[in-house]
N, C-alpha and C positions, 0 to 999 in steps of 0.2 A: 504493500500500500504506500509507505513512504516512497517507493522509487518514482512512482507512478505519479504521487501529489510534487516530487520536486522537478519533473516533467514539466508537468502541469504549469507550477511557477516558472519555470526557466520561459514555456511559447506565451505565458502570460506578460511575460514584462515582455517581451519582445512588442507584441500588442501593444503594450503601452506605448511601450516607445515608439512605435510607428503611430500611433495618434498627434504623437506630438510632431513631428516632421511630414505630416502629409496633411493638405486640407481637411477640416472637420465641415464644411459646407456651412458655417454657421459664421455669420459678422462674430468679427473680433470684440466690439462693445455690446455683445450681447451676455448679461448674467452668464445664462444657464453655460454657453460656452467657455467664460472663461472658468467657472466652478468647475466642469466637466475636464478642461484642461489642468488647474492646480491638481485634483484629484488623481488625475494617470500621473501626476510630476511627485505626489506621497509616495503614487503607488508602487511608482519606479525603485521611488530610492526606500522603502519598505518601512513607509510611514503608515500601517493599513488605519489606524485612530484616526491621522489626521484627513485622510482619503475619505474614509465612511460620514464623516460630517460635513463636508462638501457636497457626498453624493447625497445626503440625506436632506441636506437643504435645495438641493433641486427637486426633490422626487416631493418635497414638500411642494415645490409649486407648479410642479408639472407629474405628477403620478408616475403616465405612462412613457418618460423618457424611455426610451429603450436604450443606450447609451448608457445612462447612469444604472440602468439595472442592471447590465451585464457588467459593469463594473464593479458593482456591489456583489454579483454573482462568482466574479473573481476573489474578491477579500473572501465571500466565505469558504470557497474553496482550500485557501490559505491558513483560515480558523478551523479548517477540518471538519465544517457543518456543509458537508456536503447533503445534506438531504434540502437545508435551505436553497442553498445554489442550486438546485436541482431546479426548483419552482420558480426561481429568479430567471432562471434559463429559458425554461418553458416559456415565462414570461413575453421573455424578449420576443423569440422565435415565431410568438403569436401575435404580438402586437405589430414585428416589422420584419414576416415573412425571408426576405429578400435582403437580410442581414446578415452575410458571413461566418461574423465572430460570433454571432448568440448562436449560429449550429456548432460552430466549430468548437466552442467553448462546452455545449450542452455537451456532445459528440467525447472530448475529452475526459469528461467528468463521466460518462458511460466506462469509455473504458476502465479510469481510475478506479471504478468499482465493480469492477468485473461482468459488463452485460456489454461484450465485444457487437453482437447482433444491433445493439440499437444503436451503439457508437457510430456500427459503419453506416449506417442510415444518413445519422446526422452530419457525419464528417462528408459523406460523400456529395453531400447537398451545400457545405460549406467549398467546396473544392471546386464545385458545380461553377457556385456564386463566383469566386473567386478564387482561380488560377496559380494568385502570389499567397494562399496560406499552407508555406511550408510546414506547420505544425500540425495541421488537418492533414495531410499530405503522406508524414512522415508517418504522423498515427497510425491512417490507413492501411500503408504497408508492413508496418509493424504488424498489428493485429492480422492480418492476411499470412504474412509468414510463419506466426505463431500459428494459425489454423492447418496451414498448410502440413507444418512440423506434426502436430496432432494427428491428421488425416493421416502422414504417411506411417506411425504409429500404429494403428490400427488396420492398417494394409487397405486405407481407402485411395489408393495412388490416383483414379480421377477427381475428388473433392484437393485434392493437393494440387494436382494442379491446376483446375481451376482458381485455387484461393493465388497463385505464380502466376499466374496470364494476367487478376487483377492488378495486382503491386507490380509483374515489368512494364504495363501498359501504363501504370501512372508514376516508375521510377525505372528509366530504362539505364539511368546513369548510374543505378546502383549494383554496382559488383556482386554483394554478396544477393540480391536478388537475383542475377542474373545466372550464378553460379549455384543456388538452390535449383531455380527453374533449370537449370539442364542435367540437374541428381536426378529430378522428379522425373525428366523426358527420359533420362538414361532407365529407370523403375518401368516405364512404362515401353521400354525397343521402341524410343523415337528419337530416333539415331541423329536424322535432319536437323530435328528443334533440337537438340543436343548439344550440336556442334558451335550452330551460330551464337545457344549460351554460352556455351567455353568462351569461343573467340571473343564476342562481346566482355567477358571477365576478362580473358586477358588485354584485350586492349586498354580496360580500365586500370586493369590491379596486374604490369606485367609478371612476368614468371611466378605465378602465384602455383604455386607444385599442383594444390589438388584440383586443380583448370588442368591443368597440363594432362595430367590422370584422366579425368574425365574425357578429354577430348579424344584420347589414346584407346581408352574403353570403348568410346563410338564407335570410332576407323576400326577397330577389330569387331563391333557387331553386324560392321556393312561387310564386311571382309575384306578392306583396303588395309593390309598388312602391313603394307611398306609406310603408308600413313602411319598407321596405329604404332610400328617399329619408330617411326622417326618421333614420335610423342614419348613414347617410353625411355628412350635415351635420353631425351630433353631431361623425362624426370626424373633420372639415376644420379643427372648430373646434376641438378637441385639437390637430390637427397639421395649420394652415393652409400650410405647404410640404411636404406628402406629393402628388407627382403623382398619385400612385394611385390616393389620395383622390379629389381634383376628376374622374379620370377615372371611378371610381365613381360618383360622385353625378350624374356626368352621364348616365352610362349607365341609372340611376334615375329622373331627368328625363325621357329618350328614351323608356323604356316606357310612363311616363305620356301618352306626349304632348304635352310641356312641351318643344319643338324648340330654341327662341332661350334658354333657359334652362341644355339640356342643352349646347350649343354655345359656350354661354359657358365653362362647367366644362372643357369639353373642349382648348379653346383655352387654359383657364389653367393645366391638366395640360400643354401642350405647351411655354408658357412657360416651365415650372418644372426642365421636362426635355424639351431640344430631342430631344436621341435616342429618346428612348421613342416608339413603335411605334402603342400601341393607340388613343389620341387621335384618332391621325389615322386611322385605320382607322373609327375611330367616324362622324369628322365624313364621312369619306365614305361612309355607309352615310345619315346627314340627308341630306348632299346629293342621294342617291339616290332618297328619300322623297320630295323634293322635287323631282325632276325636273332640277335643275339638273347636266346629266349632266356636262359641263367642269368644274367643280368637284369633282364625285365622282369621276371618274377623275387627277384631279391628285392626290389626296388618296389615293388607293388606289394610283397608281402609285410616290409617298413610301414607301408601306409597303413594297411589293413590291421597292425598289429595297435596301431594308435586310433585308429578308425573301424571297427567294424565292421559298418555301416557304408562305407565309402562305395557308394556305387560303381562311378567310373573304373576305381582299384578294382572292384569283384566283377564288374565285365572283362577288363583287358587284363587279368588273371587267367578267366575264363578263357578267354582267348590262345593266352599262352598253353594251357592245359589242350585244350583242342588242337592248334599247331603240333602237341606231340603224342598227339593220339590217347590222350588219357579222358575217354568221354564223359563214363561217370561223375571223375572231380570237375570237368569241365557245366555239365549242368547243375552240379550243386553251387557251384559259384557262379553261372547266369542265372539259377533263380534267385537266388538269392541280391544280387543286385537288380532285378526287378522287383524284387519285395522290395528293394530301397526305393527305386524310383521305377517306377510301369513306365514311363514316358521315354527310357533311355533306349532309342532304335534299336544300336550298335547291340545291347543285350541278346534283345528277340531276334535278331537276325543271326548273330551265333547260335543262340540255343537253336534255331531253325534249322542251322547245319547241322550241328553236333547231333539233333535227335536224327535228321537225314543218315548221317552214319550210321546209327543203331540201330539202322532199319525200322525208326516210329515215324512214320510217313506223314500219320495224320496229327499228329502233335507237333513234325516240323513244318506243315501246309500253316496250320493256326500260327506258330512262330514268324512263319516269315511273310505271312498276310498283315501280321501285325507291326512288324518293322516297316512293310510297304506304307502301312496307311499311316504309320507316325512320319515317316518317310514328307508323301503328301502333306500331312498336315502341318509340318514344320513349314513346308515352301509356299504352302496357302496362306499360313500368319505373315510370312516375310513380305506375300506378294500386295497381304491386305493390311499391313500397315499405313496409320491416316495420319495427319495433322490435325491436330486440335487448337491450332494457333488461329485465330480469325485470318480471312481471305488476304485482308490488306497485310499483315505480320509475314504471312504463310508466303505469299509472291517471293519474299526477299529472302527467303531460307535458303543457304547454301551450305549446309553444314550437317552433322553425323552423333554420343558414348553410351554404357554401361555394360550390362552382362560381359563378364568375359567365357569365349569360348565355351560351351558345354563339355561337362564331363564324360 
């Protein structure tokens, strides 16, 4: 609550202070103007006593000042009688519709008390009004990015980014919006709006590593390799002891076909971090490639001994068991990693073969019907991914992150 109330004062004097430098539309020898003016000049320098008796002698002879009520609306915000300012607020809002500072102020005091729904109401009709209230503005996207963060929390990745389309569209100069909104596209394989947030982040905030990251993530979900390679090194060289890193880049390396390269990366992610998991998972899927089947089941059985569960490890096990004719272990470890993940092709289409060896024809038919249609159904999602970015946003999309590679 206090973070929220010294908000509150900090876009409050600023108000102030732009009353005093900017026409009040009111004669200079008019009362209520110059009371109106002494009172923001208390209020600035944190006289609220001598402010409130100013203000209360105009509303003595004008009631419905709107002016003086949103300014009295302010002090009590400051007194911490936010339920006063509340009505004061309302006040204004009704009495002079098409005043700014009474939404923007009302709008402020929503959030300050936690009813984000009505704030953005009021803030967005104060932003509506007027264009220059950075603090309605800043609000906004505040409260949006929080939502967002929420949403993606509870795995509602459309309501997040929705709450990111409103805050880039009303703050596209801000970096870390910009670099939310292309986590949230990367959550969602929209590779496109993905890309243009990186780039947009780093144009603002250069070499910012986890832009870099992201962007790298894209170009490997499109399967631009040599893109996704040339982000990945950017990042190692931002942050040459990030395991993750060199495990990236290597994994960028291996799609290219760049084996003794990617193996390197892979081995210096393992050095960096003996625990970590995916390295070695990697090196034995090379080994694999390469036939060197003892090496590839050392290396996959590392993983599986830290993982159980490891899908990718207990297909390309699998695999390796099948390459040397040992069918039995070879289908206890494909079903078994279809018990992890049903959706992993690469599984059903080995156990397809492996039962074809053992002469179970109609258990390898089911097998490899089912690798077909997950087959299809991976290149139908890839082929029907959309934009969700509005028409005019979506024209100027040049650009691609998240998921890395399936296991």
């Amino acid at each position: 609550m206090d973070r929220y109330r010294e908000r509150f004062r900090w876009t409050c004097t600023l108000i102030v202070m732009a009353m005093l430098t900017r026409p009040v539309q009111l004669v200079a020898q008019n009362v209520i103007a110059t009371r109106l003016q002494h009172a923001a000049q208390f209020l600035a320098a944190g006289n609220k006593e001598r402010a409130e008796d100013e203000l209360q002698s105009v509303l003595r002879a004008s009631p419905e000042e709107y002016r003086a009520l949103d300014l009295l609306g302010v002090i009590r915000v400051l007194q911490h009688r936010e339920s006063d300012a509340e009505d004061l607020f309302r006040q204004v809002v009704q009495i002079k519709p098409d005043f700014a500072s009474g939404h923007a102020h009302l709008g402020l005091l929503y959030w300050q008390t936690n009813r984000p729904e009505e704030a953005v109401a009021q803030l967005r009709e104060a932003v509506r009004l007027d264009r220059a209230r950075t603090d309605a503005s800043a609000a906004l996207v505040q409260i949006w990015r929080d939502q967002a963060r929420a949403a993606s929390k509870t795995g509602d990745s459309s309501m997040a980014m929705a709450r990111l389309i409103d805050a880039r569209k009303l703050a596209p100069k801000n970096a870390d919006v910009q670099f939310e909104f292309g986590m949230a596209a990367l959550q969602m394989s929209l590779w496109e709006d993905a890309i243009v947030a990186f780039r947009q982040t780093l144009q603002l905030r250069k070499d910012d590593p986890m832009a870099v990251w992201g962007l790298g993530r894209a170009f490997m979900g499109q399967s631009k390799f040599e893109e996704s390679r040339q982000q990945f090194a950017r990042y190692i060289a931002l942050r040459p002891d990030d395991s993750a890193g060199h495990c990236a880049l290597g994994m960028a390396l291996a799609a290219l076909e760049r084996s003794a390269e990617a193996r390197t990366q892979f081995e210096q992610s393992i050095a960096l971090t003996p625990q970590q998991i995916e390295s070695s998972f990697r090196l034995g899927l090379l080994d694999l490639d390469s036939n060197d089947l003892n090496a590839a089941a050392k290396n996959l059985r590392l993983v599986l001994e830290r993982d159980p569960k490891h899908a990718g490890a207990l297909a390309a096990l699998g695999r390796v068991e099948f390459e040397q004719k040992h069918y039995p272990e070879a289908v206890d470890l494909l079903q078994r990693a279809i018990a992890s993940d049903d959706s992993l092709g690469v599984a059903h289409y080995y156990l397809g073969l492996t039962y074809a060896r053992m002469g179970r024809k109609v258990e390898s038919g089911q097998e490899l019907q089912k690798a077909t249609e997950l087959g299809h159904k991976e290149a139908e999602k890839q082929r029907t991914i959309f934009k969700i970015l509005d028409p005019a946003s979506a024209s100027d999309s040049n650009g691609q992150p998240q998921k890395l590679p399936p296991r």
